[in-house]
C-alpha positions as CSV (number, residue, x, y, z in Angstrom):
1,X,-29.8,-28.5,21.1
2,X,-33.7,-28.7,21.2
3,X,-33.5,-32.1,19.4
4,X,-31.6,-33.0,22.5
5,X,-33.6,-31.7,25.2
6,X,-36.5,-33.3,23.7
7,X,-34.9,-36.6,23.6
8,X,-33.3,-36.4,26.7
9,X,-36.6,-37.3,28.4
10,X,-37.4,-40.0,26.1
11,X,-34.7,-41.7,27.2
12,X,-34.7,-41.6,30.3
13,X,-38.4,-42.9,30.2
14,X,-37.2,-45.5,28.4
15,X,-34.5,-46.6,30.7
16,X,-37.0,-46.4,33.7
17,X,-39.4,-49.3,31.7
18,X,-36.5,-51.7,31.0
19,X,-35.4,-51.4,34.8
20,X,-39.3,-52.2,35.8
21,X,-38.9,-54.5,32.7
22,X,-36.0,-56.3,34.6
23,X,-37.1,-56.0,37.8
24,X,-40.5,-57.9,36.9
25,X,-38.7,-60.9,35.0
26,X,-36.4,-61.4,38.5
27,X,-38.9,-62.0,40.5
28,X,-40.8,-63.7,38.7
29,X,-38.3,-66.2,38.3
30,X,-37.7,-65.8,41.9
31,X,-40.7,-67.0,42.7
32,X,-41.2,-69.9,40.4
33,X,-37.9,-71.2,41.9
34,X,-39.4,-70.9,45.5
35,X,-42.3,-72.8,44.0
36,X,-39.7,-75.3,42.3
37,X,-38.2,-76.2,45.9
38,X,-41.1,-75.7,48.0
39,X,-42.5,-78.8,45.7
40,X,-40.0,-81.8,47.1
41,X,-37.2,-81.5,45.0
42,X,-33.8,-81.5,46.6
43,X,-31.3,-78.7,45.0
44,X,-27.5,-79.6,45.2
45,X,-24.9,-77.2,44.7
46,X,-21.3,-77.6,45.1
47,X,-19.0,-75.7,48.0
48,X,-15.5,-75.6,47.5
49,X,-14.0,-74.7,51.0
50,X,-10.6,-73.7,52.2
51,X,-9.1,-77.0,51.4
52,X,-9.0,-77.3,47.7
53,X,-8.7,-81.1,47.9
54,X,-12.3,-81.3,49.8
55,X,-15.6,-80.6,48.1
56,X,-18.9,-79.9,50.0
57,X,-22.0,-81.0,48.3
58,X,-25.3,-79.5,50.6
59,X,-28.6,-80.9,50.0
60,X,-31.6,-78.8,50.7
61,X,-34.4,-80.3,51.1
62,X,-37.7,-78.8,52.3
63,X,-39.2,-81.5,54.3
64,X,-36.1,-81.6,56.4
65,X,-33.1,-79.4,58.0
66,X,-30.4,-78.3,55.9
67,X,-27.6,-80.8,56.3
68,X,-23.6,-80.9,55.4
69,X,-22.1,-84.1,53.6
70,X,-18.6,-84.1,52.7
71,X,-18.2,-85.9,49.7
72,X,-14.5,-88.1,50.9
73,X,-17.1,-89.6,53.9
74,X,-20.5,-89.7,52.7
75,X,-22.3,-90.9,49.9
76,X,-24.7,-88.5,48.2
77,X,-27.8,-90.4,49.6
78,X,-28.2,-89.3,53.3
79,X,-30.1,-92.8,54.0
80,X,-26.9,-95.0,52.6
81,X,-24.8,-93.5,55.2
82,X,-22.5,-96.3,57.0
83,X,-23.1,-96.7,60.9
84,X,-20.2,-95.3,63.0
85,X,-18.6,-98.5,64.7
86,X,-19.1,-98.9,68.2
87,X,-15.8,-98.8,70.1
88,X,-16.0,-100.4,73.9
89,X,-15.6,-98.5,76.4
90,X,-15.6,-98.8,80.4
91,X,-18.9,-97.7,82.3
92,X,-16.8,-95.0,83.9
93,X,-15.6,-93.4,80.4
94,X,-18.7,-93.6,78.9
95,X,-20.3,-91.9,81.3
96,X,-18.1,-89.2,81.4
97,X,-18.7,-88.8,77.3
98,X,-22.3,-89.0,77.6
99,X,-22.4,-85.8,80.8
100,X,-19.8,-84.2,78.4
101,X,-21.7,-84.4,75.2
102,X,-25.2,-83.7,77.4
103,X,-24.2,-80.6,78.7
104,X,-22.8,-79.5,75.2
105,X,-24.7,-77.1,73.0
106,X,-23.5,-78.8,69.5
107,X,-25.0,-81.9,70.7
108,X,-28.1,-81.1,72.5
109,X,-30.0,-82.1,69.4
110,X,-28.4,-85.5,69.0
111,X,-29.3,-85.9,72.4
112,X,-33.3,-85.0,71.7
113,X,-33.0,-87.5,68.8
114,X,-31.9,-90.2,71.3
115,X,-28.6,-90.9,69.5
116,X,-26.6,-90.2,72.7
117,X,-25.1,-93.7,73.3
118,X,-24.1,-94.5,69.8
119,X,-22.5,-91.3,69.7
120,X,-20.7,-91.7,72.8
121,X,-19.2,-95.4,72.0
122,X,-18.0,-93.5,68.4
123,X,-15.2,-92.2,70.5
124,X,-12.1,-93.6,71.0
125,X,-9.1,-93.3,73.7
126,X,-6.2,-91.3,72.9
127,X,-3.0,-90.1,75.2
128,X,-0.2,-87.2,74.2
129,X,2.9,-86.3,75.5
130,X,4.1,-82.9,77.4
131,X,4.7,-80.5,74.4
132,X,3.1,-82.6,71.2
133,X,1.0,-80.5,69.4
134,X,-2.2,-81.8,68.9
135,X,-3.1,-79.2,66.3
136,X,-1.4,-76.7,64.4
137,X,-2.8,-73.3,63.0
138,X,-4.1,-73.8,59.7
139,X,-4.1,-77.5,59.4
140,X,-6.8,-79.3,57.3
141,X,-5.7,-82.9,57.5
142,X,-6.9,-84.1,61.1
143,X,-10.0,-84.9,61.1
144,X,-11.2,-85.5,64.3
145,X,-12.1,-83.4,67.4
146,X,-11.3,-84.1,71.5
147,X,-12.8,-84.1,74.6
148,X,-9.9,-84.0,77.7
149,X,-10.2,-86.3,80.1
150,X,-6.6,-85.5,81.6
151,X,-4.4,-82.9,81.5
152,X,-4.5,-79.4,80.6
153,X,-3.5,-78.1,76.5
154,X,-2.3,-74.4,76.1
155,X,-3.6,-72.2,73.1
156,X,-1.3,-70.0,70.7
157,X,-3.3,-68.0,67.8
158,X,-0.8,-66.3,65.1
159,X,2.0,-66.8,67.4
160,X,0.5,-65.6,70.1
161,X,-0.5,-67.8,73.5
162,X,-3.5,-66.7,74.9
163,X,-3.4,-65.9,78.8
164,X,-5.1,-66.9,81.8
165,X,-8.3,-69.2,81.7
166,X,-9.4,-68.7,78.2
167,X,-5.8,-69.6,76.8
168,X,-5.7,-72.7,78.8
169,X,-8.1,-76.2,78.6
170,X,-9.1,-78.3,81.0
171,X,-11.4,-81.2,81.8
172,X,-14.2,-81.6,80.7
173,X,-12.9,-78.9,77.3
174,X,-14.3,-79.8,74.0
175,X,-10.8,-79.2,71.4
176,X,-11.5,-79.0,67.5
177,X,-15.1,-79.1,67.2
178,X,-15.5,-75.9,65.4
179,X,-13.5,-76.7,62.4
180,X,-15.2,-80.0,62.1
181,X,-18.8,-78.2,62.0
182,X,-18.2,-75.2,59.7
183,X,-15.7,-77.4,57.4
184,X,-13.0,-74.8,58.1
185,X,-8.7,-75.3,59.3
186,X,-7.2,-74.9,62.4
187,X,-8.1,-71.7,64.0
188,X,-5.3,-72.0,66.2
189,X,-2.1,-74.5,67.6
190,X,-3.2,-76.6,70.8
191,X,-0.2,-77.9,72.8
192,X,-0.6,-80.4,75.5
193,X,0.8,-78.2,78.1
194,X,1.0,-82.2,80.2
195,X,0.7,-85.7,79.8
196,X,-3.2,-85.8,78.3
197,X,-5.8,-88.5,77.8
198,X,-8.7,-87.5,75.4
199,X,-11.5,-89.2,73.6
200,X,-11.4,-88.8,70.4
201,X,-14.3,-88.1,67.3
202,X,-13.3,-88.8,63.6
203,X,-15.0,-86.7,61.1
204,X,-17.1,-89.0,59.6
205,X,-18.3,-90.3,62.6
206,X,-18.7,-86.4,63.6
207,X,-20.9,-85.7,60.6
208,X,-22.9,-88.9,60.5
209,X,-24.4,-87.6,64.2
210,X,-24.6,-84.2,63.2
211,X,-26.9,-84.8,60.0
212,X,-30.0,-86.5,61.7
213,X,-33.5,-85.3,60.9
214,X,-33.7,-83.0,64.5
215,X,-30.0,-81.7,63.9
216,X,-30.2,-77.9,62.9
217,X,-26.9,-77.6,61.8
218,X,-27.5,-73.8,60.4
219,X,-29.1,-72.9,63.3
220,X,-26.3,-74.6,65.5
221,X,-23.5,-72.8,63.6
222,X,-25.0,-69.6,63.6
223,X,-25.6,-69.9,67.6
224,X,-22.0,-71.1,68.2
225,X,-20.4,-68.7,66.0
226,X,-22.6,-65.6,67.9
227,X,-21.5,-67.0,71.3
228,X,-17.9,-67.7,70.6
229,X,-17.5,-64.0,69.1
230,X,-18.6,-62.6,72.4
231,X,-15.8,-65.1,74.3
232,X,-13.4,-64.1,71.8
233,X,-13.8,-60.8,72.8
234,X,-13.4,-61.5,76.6
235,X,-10.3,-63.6,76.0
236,X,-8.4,-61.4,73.7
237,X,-8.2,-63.0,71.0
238,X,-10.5,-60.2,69.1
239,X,-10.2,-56.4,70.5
240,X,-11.9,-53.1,69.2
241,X,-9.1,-50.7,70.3
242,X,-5.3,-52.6,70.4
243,X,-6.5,-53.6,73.9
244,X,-7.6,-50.4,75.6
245,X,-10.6,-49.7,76.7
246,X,-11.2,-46.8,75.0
247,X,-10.3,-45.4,71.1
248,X,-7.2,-43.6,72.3
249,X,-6.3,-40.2,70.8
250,X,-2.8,-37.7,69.9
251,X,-2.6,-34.5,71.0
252,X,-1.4,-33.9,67.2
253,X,-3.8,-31.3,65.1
254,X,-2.4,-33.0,62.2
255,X,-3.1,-36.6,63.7
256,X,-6.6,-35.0,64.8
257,X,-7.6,-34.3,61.4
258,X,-6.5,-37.3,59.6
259,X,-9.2,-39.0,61.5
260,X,-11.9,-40.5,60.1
261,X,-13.2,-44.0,61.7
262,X,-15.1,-43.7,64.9
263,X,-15.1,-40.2,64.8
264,X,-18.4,-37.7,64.9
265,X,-17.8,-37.0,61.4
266,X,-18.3,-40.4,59.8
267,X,-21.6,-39.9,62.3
268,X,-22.8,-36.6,60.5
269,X,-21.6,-36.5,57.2
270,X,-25.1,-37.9,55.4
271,X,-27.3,-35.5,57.6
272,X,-25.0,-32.5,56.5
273,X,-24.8,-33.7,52.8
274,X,-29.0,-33.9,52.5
275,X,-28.8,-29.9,54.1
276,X,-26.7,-29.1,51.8
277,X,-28.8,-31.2,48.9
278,X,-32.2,-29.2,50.4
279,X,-30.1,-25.9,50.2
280,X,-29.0,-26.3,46.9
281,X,-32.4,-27.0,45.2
282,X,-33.5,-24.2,46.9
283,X,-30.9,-21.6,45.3
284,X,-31.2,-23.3,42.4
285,X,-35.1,-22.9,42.2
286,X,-34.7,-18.9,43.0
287,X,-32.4,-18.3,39.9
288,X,-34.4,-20.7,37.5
289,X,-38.1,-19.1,38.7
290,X,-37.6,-15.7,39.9
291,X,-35.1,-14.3,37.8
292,X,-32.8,-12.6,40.4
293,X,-30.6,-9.4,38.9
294,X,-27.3,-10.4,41.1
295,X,-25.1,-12.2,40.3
296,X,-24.3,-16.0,41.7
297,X,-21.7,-15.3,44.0
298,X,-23.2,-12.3,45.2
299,X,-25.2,-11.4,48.3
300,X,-29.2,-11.3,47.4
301,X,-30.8,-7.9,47.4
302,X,-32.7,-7.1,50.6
303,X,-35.3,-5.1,48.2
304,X,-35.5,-8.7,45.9
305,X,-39.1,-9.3,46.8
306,X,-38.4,-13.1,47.1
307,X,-35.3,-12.0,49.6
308,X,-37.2,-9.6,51.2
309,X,-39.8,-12.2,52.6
310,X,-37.1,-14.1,54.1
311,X,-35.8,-11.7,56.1
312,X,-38.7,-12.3,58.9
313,X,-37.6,-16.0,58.9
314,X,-34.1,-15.2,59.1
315,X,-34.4,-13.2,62.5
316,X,-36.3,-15.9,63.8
317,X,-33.6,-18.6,62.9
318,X,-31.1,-16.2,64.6
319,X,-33.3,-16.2,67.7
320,X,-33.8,-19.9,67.6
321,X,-29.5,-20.8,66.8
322,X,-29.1,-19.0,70.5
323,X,-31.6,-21.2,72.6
324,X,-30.3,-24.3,70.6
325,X,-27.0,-23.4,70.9
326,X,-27.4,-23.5,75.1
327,X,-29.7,-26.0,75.5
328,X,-27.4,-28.4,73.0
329,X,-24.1,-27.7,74.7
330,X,-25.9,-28.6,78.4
331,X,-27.9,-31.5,76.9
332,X,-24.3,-32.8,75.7
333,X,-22.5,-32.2,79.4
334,X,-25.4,-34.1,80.9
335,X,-24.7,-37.2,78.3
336,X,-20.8,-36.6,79.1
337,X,-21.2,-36.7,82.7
338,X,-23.5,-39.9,82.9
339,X,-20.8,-41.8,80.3
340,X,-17.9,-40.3,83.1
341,X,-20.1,-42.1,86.1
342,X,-19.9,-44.8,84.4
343,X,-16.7,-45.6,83.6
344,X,-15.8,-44.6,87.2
345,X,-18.3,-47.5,88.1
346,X,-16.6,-49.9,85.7
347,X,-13.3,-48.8,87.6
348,X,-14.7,-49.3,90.8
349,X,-16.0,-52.4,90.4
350,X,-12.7,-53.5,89.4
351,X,-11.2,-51.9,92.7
352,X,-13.8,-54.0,95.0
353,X,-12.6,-57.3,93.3
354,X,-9.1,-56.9,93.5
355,X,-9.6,-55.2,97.7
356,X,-11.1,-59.0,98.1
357,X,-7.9,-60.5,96.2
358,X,-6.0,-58.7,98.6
359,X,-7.5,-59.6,101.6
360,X,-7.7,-62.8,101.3
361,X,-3.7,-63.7,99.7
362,X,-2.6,-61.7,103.0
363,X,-4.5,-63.2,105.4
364,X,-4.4,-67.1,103.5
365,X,-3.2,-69.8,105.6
366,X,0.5,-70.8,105.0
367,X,3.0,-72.7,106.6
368,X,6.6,-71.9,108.4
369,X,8.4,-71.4,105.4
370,X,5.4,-68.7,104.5
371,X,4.2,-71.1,101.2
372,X,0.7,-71.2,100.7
373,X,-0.7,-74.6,102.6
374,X,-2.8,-76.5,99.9
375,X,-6.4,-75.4,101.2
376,X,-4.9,-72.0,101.4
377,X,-4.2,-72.4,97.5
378,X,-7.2,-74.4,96.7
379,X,-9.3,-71.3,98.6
380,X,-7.3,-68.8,96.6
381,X,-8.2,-70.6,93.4
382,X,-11.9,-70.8,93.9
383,X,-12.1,-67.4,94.9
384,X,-10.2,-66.5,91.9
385,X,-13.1,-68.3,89.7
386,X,-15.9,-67.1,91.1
387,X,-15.0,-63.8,91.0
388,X,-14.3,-63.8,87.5
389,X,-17.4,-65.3,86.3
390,X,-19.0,-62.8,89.3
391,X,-17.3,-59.9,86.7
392,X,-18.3,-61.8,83.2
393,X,-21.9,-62.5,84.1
394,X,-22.3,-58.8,85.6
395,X,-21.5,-57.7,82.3
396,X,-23.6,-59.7,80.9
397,X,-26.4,-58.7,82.8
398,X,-26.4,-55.1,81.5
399,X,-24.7,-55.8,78.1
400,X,-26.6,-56.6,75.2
401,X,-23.7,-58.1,73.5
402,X,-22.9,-60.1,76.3
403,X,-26.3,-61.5,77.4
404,X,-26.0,-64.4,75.3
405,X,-23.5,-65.9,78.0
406,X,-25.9,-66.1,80.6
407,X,-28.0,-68.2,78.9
408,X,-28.3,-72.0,79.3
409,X,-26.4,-72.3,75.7
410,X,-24.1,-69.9,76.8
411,X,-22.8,-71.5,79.9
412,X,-22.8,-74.6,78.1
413,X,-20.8,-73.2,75.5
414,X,-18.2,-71.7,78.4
415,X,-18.5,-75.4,80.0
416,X,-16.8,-76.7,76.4
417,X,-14.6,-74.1,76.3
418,X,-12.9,-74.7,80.2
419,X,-14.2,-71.5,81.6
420,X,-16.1,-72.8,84.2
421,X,-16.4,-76.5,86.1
422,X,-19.0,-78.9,85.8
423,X,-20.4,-77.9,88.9
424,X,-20.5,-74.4,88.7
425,X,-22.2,-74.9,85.2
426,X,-24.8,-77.5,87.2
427,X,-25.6,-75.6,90.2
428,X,-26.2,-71.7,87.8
429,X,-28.1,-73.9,85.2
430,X,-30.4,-75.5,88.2
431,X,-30.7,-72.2,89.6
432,X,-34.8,-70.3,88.9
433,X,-35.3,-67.4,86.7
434,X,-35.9,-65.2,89.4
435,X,-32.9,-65.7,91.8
436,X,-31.7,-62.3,90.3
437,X,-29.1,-63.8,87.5
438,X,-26.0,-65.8,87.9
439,X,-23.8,-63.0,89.0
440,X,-25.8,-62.8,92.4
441,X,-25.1,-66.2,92.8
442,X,-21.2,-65.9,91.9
443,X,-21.0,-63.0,94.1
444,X,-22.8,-64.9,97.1
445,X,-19.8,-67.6,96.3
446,X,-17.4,-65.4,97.5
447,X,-18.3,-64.5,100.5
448,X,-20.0,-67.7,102.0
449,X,-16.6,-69.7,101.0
450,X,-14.5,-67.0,102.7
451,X,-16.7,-67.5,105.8
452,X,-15.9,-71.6,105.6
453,X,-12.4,-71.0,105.3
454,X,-12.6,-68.7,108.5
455,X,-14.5,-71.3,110.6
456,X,-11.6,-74.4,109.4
457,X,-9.1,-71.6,110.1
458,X,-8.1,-71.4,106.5
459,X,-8.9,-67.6,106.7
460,X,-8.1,-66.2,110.3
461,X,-11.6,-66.1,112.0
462,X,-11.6,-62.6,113.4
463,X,-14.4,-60.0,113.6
464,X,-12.3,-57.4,111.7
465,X,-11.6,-59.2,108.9
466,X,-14.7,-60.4,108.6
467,X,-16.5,-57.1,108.7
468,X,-13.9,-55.6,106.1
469,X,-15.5,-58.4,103.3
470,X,-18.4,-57.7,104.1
471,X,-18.3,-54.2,103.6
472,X,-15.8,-54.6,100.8
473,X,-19.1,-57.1,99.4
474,X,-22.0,-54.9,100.2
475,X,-19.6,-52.2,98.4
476,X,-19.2,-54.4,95.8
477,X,-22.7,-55.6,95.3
478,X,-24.0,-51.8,95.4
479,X,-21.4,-50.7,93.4
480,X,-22.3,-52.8,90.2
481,X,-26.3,-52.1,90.8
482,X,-25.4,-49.1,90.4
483,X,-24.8,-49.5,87.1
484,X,-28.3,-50.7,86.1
485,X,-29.7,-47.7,88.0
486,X,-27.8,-45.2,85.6
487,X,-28.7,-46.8,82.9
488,X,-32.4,-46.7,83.6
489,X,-32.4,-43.1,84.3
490,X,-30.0,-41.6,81.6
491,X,-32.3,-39.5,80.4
492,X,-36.1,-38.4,80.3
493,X,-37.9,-39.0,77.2
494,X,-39.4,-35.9,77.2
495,X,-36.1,-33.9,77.5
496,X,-34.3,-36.3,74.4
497,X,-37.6,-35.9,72.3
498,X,-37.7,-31.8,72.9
499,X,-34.3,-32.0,72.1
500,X,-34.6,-33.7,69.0
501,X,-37.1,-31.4,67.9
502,X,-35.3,-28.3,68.7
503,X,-32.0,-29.3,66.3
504,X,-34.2,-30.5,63.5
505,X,-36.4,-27.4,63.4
506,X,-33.0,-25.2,63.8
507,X,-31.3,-27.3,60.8
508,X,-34.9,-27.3,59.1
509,X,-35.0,-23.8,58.8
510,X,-31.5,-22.7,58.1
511,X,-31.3,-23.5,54.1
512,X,-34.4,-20.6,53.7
513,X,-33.1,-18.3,56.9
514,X,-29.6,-17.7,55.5
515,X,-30.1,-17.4,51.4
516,X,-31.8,-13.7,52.6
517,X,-28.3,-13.0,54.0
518,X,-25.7,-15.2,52.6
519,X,-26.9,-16.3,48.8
520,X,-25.4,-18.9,47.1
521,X,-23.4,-19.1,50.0
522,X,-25.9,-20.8,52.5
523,X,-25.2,-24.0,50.6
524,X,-21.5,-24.5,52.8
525,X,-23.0,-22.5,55.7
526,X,-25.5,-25.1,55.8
527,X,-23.6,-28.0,55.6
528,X,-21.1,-26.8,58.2
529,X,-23.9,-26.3,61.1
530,X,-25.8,-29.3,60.1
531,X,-22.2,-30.9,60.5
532,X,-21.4,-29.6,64.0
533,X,-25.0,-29.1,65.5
534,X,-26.2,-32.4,64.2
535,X,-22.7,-33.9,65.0
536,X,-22.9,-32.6,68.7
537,X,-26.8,-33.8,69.2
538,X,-25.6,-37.9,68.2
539,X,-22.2,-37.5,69.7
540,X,-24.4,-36.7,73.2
541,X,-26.7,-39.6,71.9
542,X,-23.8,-41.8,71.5
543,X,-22.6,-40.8,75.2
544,X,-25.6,-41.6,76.6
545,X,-25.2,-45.3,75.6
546,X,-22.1,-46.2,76.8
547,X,-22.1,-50.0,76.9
548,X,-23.7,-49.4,73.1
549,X,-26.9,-51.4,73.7
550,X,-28.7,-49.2,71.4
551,X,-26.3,-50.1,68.5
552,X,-26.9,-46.1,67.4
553,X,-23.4,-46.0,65.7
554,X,-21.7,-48.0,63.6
555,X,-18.3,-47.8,64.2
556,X,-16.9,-48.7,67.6
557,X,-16.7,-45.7,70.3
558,X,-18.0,-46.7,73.7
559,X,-16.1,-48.9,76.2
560,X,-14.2,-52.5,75.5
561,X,-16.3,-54.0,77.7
562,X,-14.2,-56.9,76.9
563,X,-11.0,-55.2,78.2
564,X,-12.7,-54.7,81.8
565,X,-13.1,-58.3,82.0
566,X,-9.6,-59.5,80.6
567,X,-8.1,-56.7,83.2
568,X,-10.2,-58.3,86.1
569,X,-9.3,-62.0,85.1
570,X,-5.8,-60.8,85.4
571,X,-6.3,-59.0,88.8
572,X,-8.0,-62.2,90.2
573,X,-4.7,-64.4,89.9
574,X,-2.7,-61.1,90.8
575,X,-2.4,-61.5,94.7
576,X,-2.3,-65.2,94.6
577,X,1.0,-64.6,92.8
578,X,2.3,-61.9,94.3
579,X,2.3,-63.2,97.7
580,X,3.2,-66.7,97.0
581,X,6.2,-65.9,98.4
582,X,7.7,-63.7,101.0
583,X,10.9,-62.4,102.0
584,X,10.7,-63.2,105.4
585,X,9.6,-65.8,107.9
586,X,6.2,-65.7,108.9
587,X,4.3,-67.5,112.7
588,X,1.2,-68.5,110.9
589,X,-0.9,-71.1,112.6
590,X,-2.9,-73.7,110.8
């Protein structure tokens, strides 16, 4: 046994210099092979992707971006690549591909390069049917992408069509792209909901543009992916709760405890395993140093002389558990009442926009038969898309996750993807920094087009009507500043930082307070209020950030901001519907 204990440290001396010893060699041959490739020399490696039947080969070279060949188009020698052929094409359709492919965030840096009008005379002129499936889920054998000129295509992912604007593209939508630029299949089945005319991109035509010597691709793939996760989100097509807004619960105490993901405890659990870690070394220093006469499971002897100079510290512990205790459970009703106001505000903001709905599918010009006239339907449709991009940049105002939409790589992004017009995408991008955001200038859409509907009699030009929108838009306006107000004044710093201090110095104390009372006991005792007072401190932390800007908790608890906007797309197409047509006659006049 002695030979034993005195190897046992030898050994593990030993193992701590072969880890250095290891540790050393590894970066030292790190660093020669930064100095290797920092040098000139190109490094290939080979990418098998989904497809086994296509192999990537990547060239890295350091004078130049990081660029994608694929090896059935491409030779390996970037400067032997053959020239796209030039396909005529009418003034008119060029155009159009050259504002499509301007306005587009993959291409903006084949634009910088100046490679715009070969690239636009690569494409060539395509038509489909009603109902023929351009693409299919999964499919790795067309190799080209689109850009509509005509028509509209619907999209089904797993089975699954998805609604409203996101599920649905439109002039001037970019289709298949994505798969072309991260050498990936089908993400999902597009189905030319009518007759369609497109302009079409082959792959190697795709990837002789998009390997130039100002062409990021890394950098492009990385922005793309970023912003389509956020439009995923808004579109359904990714959701953090089954498509509420909230992690819903059961009433069940069984259901309760079988909890585990997005609950407090996966929050707390480290915190109370360190206290119980502290608590531990501390018993287990008492026995090894002062020899204590009871036993382990017993409670320490007040007369102990160790014990007995704990007993001080334990009254003030007991002292300091009752003012934590009050000025925890209020500091927690405060972060629960500022994450209530707020989801009331997300809630009222959704009210506002469908009142406006409302009003204006009741009040819409129509004819005898009580059918929407076309301007009455053109007037609900713009309304309709303002006020959804009025709801998605709002959020993306005050959303960190969302912000990246109202950016000029965003929109563009959205312009590919059919969720807004040219126009609107010209007129926001032209728009100054300090007009107040895109949202202001959505939600003045609204209300100036429902004021030139009243003066062409679209809308009936009355004064009470047109005092219920505007207080229905200063309501709304106020309603979702609001939001930016609560946020700004959530809490004091002061009042988070003394609270902070108070349940650290609580916790801090309580392995040395309770051994005096408890023993080898104060090692659970421990954990458990490090648990539940260190568990109710970040659950009122977690509160105070509802939209999760803060990113203080890993798993997914505050709202789906991404259901309030899929609810209010639904709601802005929900009157227009509703009242397209009525059961009785109506006197309308034009």
């Amino acid at each position: 046994m002695a030979k034993d204990a005195i190897r046992l440290p030898t050994i593990i001396a030993r193992s701590i210099i072969i880890l250095f010893f290891v540790i050393c060699c590894t970066y030292t041959s790190t660093c020669f092979a930064d100095a290797f490739q920092s040098s000139g020399s190109i490094r290939f490696s080979s990418l098998v992707d989904r497809n086994p039947s296509r192999t990537i080969i990547r060239a890295i070279n350091s004078s130049s971006s990081t660029t994608l060949f694929s090896s059935r188009n491409f030779d390996l020698d970037s400067n032997d690549r053959a020239q796209p052929t030039r396909i005529e094409r009418t003034e008119d359709e060029r155009a159009y591909i050259e504002s499509v492919l301007r306005t587009n965030v993959l291409f903006q840096d084949v634009v910088r390069q100046g490679s715009l009008i070969d690239l636009a005379s690569a494409f060539d002129r395509v038509e489909y049917k009603k109902g023929d499936t351009i693409f299919s889920q999964g499919d790795t054998d067309k190799d080209y992408m689109l850009i509509l000129k005509e028509g509209e295509c619907s999209i089904t992912i797993d089975g699954e069509e998805i609604p409203g604007i996101y599920g649905t593209m439109r002039p001037p939508a970019m289709v298949g792209e994505l798969a072309l630029l991260m050498d990936k299949d089908r993400a999902a089945t597009v189905i030319a909901k009518t007759n369609v005319v497109a302009f079409r991109l082959d792959r190697a035509s795709f990837k002789y543009f998009m390997t130039g010597p100002l062409v990021k691709a890394e950098d492009i793939k990385t922005e793309i992916r970023n912003i389509d996760h956020v439009i995923d989100q808004i579109s359904g097509v990714k959701k953090r709760y089954g498509g509420d807004i909230i992690r819903q619960f059961k009433p069940s105490r069984r259901w309760l405890w079988g909890r585990w993901h997005g609950t407090i405890l996966q929050q707390a659990w480290k915190a109370a395993a360190t206290s119980m870690l502290v608590s531990t070394c501390f018993v287990a220093a008492i026995r090894f140093f002062c020899r204590p006469s009871w036993a382990p499971g017993q409670i320490p002897d007040p007369n102990f002389p160790i014990v007995s100079r704990l007993v001080p510290l334990a009254k003030l512990w007991h002292y300091l558990m009752s003012i934590t205790t009050f000025i925890l459970t209020f500091f927690l009703s405060q972060a629960y009442t500022l994450w209530r106001n707020m989801y009331d505000t997300t809630r009222k903001i959704q009210g506002r926009i469908n009142d406006i709905g409302l009003l204006v599918a009741s009040t819409v010009e129509r004819d005898d038969q009580g059918k929407y006239t076309k301007r009455g339907e053109n007037l609900l449709d713009d309304i309709g898309n303002y006020s959804r991009l009025f709801h998605l940049f709002c959020w993306a105002k005050y959303s960190k996750k969302f912000q990246v939409l109202s950016t000029s790589r965003g929109m563009s992004r959205m312009l590919s993807r059919g969720i807004m017009s040219r126009t609107e995408y010209n007129t926001l991008t032209s728009l100054s920094s300090s007009n107040g955001g895109p949202h202001n200038a959505c939600l003045t859409w609204i209300l100036v087009k429902c004021l030139t509907a009243m003066k062409d009699n679209t809308l009936p030009n009355d004064h009470a009507l047109r005092d219920l929108l505007f207080r229905k838009m200063c309501d709304l306006r106020g309603t979702f500043a609001g939001i930016g107000d609560q946020l700004d004044g959530r809490i004091p710093l002061a009042y988070a930082h003394f609270v902070q201090v108070l349940v650290d110095s609580f916790l801090l104390i309580a392995p040395f307070a309770l051994y005096s009372e408890l023993g080898i006991w104060s090692i659970p005792a421990v954990g458990l209020l490090t648990l539940f007072y260190a568990g109710l401190l970040d659950l009122a932390k977690i509160l105070l950030d509802p939209l999760d800007n803060d990113e203080f908790y890993d798993a997914p608890v505050n709202f789906d901001i991404g259901v309030l906007i899929r609810e209010s797309n639904a709601g802005s197409t929900r009157w227009k519907y509703s009242a397209e047509m009525l059961p009785f006659a109506t006197n309308f006049e034009s």
